[in-house]
C-alpha positions as CSV (number, residue, x, y, z in Angstrom):
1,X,-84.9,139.8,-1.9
2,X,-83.6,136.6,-3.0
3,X,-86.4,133.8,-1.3
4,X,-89.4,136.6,-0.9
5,X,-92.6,135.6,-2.0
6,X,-95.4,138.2,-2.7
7,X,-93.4,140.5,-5.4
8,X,-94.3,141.3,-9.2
9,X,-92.1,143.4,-11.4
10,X,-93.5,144.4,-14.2
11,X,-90.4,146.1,-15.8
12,X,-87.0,145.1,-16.2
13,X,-83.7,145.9,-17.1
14,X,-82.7,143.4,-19.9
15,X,-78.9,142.6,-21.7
16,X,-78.7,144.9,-24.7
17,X,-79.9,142.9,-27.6
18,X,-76.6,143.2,-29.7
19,X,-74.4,141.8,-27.1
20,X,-77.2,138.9,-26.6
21,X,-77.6,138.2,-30.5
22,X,-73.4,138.4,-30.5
23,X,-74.0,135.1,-27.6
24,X,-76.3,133.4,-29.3
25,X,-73.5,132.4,-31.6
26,X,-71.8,130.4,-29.2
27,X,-72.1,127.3,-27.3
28,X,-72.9,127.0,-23.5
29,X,-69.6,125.3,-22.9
30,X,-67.2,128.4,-24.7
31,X,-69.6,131.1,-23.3
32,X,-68.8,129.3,-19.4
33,X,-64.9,128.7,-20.4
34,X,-65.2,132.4,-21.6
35,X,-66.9,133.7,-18.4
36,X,-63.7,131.9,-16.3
37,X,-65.8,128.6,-15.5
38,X,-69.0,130.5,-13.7
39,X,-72.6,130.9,-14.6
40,X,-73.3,127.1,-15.2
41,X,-76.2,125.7,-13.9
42,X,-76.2,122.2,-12.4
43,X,-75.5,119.2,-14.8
44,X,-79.2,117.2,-14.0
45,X,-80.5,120.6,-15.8
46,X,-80.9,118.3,-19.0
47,X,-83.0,119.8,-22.5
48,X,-86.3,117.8,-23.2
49,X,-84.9,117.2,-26.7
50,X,-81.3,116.4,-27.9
51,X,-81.1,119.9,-30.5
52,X,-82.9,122.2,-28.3
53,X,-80.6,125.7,-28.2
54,X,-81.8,128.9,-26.7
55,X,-80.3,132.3,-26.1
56,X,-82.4,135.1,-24.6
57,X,-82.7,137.4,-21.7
58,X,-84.0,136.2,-18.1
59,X,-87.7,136.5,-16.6
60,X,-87.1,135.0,-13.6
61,X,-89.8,133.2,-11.2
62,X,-89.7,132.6,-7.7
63,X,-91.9,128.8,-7.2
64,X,-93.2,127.0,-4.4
65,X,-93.3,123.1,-4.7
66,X,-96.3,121.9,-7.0
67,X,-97.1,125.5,-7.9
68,X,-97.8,126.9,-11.2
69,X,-99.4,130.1,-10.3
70,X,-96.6,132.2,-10.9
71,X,-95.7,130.7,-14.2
72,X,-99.0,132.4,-15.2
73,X,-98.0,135.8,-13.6
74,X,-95.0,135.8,-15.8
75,X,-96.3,135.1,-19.1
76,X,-98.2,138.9,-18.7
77,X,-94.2,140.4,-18.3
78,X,-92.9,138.6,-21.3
79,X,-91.5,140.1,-24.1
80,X,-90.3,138.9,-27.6
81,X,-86.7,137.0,-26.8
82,X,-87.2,136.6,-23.4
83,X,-86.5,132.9,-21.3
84,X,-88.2,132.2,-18.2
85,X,-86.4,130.8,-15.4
86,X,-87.7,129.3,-12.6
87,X,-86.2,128.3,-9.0
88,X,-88.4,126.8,-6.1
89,X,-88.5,127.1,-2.3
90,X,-87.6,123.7,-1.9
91,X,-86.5,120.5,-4.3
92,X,-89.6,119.3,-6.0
93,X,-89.8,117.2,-9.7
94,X,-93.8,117.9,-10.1
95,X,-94.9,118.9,-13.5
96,X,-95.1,122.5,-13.4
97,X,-95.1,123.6,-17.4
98,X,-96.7,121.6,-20.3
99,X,-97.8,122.6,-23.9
100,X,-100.9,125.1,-22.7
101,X,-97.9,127.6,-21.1
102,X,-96.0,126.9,-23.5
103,X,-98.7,127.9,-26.3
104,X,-98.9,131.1,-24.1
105,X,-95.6,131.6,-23.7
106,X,-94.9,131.7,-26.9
107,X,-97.7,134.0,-28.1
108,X,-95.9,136.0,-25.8
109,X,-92.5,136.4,-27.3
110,X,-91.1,133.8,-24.6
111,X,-88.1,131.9,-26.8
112,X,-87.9,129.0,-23.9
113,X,-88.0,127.7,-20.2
114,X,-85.6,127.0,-17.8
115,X,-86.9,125.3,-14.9
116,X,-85.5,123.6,-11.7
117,X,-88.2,121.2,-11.4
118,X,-90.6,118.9,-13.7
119,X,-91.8,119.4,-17.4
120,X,-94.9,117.6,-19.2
121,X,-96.4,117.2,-22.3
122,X,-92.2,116.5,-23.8
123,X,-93.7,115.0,-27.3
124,X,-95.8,117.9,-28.1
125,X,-93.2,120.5,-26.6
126,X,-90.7,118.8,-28.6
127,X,-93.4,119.1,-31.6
128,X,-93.8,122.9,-31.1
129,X,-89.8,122.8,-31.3
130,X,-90.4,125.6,-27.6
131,X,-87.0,124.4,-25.5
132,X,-87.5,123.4,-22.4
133,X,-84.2,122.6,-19.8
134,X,-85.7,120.7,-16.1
135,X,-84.7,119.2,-13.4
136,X,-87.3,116.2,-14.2
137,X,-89.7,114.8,-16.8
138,X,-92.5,114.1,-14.7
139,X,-96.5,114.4,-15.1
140,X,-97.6,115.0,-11.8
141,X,-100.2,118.2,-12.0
142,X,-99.7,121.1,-9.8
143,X,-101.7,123.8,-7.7
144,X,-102.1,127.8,-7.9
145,X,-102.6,127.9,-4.0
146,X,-99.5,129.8,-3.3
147,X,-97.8,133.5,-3.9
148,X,-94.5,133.1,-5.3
149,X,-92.5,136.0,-7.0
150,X,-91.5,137.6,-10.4
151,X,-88.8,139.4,-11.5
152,X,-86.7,139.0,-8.2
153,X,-83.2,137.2,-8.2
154,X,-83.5,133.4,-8.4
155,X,-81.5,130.8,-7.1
156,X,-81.8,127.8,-10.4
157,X,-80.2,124.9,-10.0
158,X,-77.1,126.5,-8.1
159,X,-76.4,129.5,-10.4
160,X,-78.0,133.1,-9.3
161,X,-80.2,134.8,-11.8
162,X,-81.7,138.5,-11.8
163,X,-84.3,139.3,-14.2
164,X,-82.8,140.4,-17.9
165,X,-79.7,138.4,-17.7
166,X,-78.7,136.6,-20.6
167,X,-79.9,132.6,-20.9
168,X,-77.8,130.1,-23.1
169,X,-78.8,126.7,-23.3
170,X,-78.1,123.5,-25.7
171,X,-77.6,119.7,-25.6
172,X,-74.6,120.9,-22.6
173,X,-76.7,122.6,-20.3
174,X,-77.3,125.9,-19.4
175,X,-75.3,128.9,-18.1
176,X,-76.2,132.6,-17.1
177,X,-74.2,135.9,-18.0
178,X,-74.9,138.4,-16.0
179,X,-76.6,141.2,-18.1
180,X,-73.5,143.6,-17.0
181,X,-71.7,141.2,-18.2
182,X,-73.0,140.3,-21.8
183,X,-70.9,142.5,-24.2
184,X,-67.2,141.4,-22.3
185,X,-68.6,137.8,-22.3
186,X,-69.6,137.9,-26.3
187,X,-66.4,139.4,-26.7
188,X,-64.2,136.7,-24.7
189,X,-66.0,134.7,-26.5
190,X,-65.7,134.7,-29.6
191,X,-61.7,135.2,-28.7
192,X,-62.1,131.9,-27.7
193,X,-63.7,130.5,-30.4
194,X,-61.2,131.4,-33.0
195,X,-58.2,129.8,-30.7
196,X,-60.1,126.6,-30.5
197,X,-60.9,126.9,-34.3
198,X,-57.1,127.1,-35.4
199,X,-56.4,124.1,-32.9
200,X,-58.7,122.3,-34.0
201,X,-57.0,122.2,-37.9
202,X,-53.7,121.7,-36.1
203,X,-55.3,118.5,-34.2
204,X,-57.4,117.9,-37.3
205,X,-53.4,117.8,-39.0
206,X,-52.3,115.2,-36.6
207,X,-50.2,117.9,-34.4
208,X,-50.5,117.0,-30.2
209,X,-52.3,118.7,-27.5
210,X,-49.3,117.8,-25.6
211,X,-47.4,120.4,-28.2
212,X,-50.0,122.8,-28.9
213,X,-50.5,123.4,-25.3
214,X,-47.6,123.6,-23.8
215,X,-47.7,120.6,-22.0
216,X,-44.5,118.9,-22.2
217,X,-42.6,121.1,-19.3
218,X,-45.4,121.7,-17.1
219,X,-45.8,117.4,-17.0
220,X,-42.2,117.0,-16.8
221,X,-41.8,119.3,-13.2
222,X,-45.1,117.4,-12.0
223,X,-42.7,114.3,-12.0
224,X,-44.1,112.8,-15.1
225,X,-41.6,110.3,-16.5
226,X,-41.2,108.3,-20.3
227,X,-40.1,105.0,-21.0
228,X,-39.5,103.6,-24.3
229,X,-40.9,100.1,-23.4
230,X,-41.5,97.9,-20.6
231,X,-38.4,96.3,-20.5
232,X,-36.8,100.1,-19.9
233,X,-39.8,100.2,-16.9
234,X,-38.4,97.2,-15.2
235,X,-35.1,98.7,-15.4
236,X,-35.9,101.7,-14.3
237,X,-34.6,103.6,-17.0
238,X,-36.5,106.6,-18.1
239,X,-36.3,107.3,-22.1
């Protein structure tokens, strides 16, 4: 299905919204370490204003280059904490979603956009405080000349999407969980977060990541020697 134009589903089958509020506590880079590195979207993916942050469940779109049309199709499938994601055919930067979608996106329930081409109209996005994540800024106008899709799985920006998956995005970029997924992922998580929040006091107190990682042996076997000072260097000595 992935690629097939012609297709509108009206219904989906979203992340249950406690697992997705449970996300939206976390940043995009924990919820990818959490997920064992997958789900990350490509790093030119970049938000249109430095605090934009977004976590909400996929309406995905199916594009063809300098083609709008669908983006209208969606906004009739939206629902309150939804994020549309879009993918296209083929690489393409034109301006595909300015501050009219966004007005009815939001009237709509839509918390943001997550598009793998081009983005207008940043000041008075950035104004309405709507997040938007895109390949470009760019104000070239598109068409609604050609069927696309909604509601099918996406290919955006290298990461596979289906419709109702959950969305993250902030100043690091964006990453996918698959809606299966969402509960284990809020869970690993937030596991994570408290290990990085107790290293963090012991790096806050001066401690090593060399020590509080278990570095030491690990460097020593991959042939990693010391030397006091330079003069031990040029005599080959090791410390």
């Amino acid at each position: 299905m992935i690629g097939q134009s012609g297709i509108a589903i009206k219904q989906v089958n979203r992340a249950d919204s406690n697992s997705v509020a449970e996300l939206a506590k976390f940043g995009v880079a924990t919820v990818h370490e959490a997920l064992g590195r997958t789900g990350l979207l490509a790093s030119y993916m970049r938000p249109i204003y430095p605090s934009a942050r977004v976590c909400g469940t996929a309406i995905t779109i199916f594009a063809h280059p300098g083609d709008n049309w669908m983006l209208h199709v969606a906004a009739e499938f939206l629902q309150p904490g939804d994020v549309v994601v879009l993918g296209t055919s083929s690489e393409n930067t034109d301006g595909m979603f300015g501050e009219l979608l966004a007005t009815s996106f939001r009237a709509r329930g839509a918390r943001g956009l997550i598009t793998d081409a081009g983005c207008r109209d940043i000041a008075e996005l950035t104004e309405m405080n709507f997040p938007v994540w895109s390949r470009a800024v760019h104000a070239k106008g598109t068409v609604k000349a050609t069927v696309g899709s909604v509601n099918i799985p996406i290919i955006c920006a290298g990461a596979l999407v289906y419709p109702g998956d959950v969305v993250i995005g902030d100043a690091d970029g964006v990453v996918i969980v698959p809606r299966a997924n969402a509960a284990a992922a809020a869970a690993a998580a937030a596991v994570r977060e408290q290990k990085e929040a107790t290293n963090r006091k012991k790096l806050a107190a001066g401690e090593l990541g060399l020590d509080i990682y278990g570095m030491r042996e690990p460097l020593a076997k991959a042939g990693l020697r010391y030397f006091a000072d330079e003069g031990a260097f040029s005599q080959g000595s090791p410390k």
